[in-house]
Backbone as CSV, one residue per row, in Angstrom:
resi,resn,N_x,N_y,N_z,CA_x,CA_y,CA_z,C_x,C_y,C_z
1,UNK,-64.947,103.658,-90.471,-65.943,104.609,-90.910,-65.511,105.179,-92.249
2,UNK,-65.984,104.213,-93.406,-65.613,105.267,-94.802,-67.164,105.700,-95.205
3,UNK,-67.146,107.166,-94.974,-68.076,107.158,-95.587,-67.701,108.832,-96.831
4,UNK,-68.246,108.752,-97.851,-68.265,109.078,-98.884,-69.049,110.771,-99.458
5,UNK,-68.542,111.531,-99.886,-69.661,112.763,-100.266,-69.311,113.243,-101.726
6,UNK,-70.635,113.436,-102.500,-69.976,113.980,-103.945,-71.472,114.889,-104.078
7,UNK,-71.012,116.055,-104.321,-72.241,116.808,-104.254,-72.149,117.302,-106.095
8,UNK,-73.693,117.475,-106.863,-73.811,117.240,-108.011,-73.069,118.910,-108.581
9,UNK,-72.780,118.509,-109.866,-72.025,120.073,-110.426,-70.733,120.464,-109.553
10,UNK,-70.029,119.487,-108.841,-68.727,120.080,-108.099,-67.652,118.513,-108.440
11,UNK,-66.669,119.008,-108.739,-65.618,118.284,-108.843,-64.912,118.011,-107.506
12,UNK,-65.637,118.005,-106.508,-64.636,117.490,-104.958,-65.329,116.363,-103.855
13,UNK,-64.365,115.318,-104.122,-64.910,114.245,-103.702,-63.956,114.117,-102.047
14,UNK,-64.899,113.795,-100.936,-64.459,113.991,-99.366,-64.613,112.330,-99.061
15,UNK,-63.623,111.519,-98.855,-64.082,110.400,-98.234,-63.263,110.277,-96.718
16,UNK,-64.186,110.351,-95.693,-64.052,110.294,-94.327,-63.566,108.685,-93.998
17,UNK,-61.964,108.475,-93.289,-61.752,107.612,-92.811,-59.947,107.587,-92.553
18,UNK,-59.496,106.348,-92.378,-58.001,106.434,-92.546,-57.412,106.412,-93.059
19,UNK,-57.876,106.700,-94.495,-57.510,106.697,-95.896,-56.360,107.606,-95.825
20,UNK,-56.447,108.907,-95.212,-55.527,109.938,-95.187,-54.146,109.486,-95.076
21,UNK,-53.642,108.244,-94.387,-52.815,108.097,-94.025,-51.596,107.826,-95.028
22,UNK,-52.322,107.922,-96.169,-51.527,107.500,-97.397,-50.759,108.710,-98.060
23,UNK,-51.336,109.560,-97.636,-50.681,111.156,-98.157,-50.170,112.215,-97.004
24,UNK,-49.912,111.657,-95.785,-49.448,112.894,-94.621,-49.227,111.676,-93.782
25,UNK,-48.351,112.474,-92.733,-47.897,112.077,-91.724,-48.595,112.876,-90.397
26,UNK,-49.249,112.262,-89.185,-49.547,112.638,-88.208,-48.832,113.657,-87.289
27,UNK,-49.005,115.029,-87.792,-48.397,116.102,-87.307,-49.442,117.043,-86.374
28,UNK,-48.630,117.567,-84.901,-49.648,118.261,-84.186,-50.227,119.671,-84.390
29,UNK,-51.492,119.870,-83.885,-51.991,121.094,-84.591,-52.942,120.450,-85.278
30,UNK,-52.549,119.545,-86.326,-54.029,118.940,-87.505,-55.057,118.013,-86.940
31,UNK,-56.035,117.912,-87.348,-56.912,116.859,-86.965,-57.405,116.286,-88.253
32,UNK,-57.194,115.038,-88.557,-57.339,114.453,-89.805,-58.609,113.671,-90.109
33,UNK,-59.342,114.103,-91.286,-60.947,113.913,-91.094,-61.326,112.474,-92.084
34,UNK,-59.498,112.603,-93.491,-60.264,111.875,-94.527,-58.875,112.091,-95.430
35,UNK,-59.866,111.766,-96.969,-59.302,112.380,-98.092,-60.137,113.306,-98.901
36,UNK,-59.419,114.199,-99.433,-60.640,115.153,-100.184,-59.756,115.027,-102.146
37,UNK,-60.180,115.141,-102.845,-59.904,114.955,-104.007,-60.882,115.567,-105.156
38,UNK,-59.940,116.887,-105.255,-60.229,117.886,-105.994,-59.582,118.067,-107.522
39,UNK,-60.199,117.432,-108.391,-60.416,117.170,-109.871,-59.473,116.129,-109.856
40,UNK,-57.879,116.394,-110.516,-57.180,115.817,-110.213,-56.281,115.450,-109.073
41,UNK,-56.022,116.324,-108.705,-55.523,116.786,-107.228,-56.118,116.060,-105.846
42,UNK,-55.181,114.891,-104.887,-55.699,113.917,-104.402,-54.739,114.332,-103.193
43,UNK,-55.176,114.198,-101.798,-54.417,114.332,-100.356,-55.629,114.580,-99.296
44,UNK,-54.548,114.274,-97.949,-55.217,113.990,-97.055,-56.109,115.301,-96.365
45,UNK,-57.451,115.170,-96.043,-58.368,116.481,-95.585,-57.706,116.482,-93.609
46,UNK,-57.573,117.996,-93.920,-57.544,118.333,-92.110,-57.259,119.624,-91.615
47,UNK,-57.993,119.311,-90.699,-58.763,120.870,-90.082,-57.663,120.846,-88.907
48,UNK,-56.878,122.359,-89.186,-56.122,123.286,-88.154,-56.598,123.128,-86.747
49,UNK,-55.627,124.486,-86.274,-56.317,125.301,-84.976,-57.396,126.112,-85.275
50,UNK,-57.370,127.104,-86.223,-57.897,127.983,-86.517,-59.473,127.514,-87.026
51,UNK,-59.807,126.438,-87.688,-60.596,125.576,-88.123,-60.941,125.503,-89.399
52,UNK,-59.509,126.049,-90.337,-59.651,126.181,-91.642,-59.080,124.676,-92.128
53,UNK,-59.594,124.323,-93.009,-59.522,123.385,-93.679,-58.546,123.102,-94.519
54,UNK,-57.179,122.301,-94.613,-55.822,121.983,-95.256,-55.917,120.562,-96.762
55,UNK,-55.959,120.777,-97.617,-55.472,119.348,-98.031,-53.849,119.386,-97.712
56,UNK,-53.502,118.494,-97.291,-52.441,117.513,-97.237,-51.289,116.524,-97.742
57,UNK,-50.477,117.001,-98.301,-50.010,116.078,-98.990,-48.312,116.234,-98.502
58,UNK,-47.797,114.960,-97.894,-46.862,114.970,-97.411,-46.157,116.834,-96.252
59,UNK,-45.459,117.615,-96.892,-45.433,118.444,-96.192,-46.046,119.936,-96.452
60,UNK,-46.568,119.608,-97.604,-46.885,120.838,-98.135,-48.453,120.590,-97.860
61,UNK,-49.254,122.219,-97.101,-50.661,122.662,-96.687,-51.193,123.240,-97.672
62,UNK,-52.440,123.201,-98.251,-53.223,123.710,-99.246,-54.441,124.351,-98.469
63,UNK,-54.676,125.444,-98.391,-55.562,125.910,-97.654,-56.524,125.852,-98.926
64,UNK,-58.092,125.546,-98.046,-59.584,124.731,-98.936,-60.585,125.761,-98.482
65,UNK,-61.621,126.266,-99.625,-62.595,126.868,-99.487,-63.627,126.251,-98.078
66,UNK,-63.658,126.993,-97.135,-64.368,126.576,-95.567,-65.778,126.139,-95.964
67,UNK,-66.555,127.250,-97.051,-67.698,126.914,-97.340,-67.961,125.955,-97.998
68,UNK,-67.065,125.009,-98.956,-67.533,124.418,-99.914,-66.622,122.929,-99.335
69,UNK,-65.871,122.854,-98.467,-65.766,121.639,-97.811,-66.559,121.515,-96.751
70,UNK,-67.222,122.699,-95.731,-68.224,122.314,-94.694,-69.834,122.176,-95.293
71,UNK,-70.062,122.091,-96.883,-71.168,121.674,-97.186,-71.001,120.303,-97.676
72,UNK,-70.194,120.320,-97.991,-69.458,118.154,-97.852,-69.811,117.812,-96.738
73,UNK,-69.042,118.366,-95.481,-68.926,117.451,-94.609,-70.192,117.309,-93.355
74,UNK,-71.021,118.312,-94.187,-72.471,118.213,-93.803,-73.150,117.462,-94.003
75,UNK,-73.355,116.944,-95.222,-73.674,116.086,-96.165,-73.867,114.321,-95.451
76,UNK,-72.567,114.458,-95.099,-72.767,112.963,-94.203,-72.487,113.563,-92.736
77,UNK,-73.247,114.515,-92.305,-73.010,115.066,-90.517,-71.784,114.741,-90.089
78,UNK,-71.001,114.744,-90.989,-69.647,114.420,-89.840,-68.855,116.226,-89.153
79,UNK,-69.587,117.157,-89.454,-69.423,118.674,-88.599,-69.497,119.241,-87.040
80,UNK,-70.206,117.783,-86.632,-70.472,118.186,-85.311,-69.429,118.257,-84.398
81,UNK,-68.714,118.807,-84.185,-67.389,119.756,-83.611,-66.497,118.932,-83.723
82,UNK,-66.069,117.931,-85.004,-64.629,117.315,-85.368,-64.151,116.435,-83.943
83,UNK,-65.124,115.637,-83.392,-64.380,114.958,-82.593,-65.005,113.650,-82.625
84,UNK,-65.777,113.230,-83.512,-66.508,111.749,-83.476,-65.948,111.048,-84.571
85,UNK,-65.049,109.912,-84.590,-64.059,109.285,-85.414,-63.001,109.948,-86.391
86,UNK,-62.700,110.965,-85.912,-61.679,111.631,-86.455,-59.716,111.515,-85.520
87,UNK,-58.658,111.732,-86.374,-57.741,111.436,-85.780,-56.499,112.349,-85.606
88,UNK,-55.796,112.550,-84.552,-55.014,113.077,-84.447,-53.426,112.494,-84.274
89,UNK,-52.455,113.588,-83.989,-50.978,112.933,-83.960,-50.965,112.120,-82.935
90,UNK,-51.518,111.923,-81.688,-51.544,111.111,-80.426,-51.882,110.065,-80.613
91,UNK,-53.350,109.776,-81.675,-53.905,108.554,-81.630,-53.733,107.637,-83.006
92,UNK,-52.423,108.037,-83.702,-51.916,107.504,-84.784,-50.839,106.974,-84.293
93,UNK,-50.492,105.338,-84.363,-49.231,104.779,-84.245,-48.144,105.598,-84.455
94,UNK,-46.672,105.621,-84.006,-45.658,106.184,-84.248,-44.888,105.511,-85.372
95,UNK,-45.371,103.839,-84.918,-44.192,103.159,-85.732,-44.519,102.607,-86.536
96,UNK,-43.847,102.304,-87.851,-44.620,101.269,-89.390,-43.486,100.321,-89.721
97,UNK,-44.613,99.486,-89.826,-43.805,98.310,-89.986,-43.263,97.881,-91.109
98,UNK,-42.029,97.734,-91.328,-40.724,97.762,-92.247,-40.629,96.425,-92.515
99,UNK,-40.758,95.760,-94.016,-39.742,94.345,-94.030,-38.838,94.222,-94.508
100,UNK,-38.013,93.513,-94.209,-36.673,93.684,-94.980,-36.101,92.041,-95.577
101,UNK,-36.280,92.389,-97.028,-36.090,90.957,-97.708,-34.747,90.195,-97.409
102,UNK,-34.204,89.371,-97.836,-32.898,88.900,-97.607,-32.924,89.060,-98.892
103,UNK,-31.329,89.217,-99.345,-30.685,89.135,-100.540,-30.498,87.775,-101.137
104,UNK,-30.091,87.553,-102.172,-29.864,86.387,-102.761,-28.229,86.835,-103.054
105,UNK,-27.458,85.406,-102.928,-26.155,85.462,-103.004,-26.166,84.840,-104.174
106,UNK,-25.551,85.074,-105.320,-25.322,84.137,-106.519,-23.505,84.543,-106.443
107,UNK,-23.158,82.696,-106.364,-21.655,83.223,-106.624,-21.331,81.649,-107.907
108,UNK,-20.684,82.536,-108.795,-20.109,81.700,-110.224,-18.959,80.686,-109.547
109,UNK,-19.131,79.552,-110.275,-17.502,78.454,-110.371,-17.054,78.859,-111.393
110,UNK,-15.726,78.619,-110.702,-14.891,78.948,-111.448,-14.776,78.417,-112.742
111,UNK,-14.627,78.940,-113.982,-14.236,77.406,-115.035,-13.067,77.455,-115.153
């Protein structure tokens, strides 16, 4: 589910999906809706306990104007009480998958 909101005369773009996963880690308490990306300023969107609205970015919380991200997320109905394709710490894998190259051995003769 990516779906997209840019409302005219506002610099904050909300795209709903698992995009988030690129800027936070699945921590409890949050419910993770998206990404929101405010001018320059880019991290993952997610709504508390309280039902205030966080951008996200690794560990640090940015608390977001309630009114002016819940007229985004109106926009494409995704408001109806944060539980229809949205994700939490439970239903996010624990584990990521790691590769690990082999080295290259270069060894000189002797001259």
């Amino acid at each position: 589910m990516e779906l997209k909101t840019r409302r005219a005369r506002d610099d904050v773009q909300i795209v709903l999906g698992e995009s988030w996963q690129r800027f936070a880690f699945a921590t409890t308490g949050l419910v993770f809706l998206g990404t929101i990306r405010r001018g320059m300023e880019i991290g993952a969107l997610a709504v508390d306990e309280n039902g205030a609205y966080n951008q996200v970015n690794g560990d640090v919380h940015q608390s977001l104007n309630l009114s002016r991200v819940a007229a985004h997320l109106r926009k494409v109905g995704a408001l109806a009480g944060h539980t229809h394709g949205l994700w939490t710490a439970e239903q996010v894998r624990s584990s990521v998958p790691v590769t690990v190259k082999r080295r290259r051995v270069w060894t000189r003769e002797p001259t």
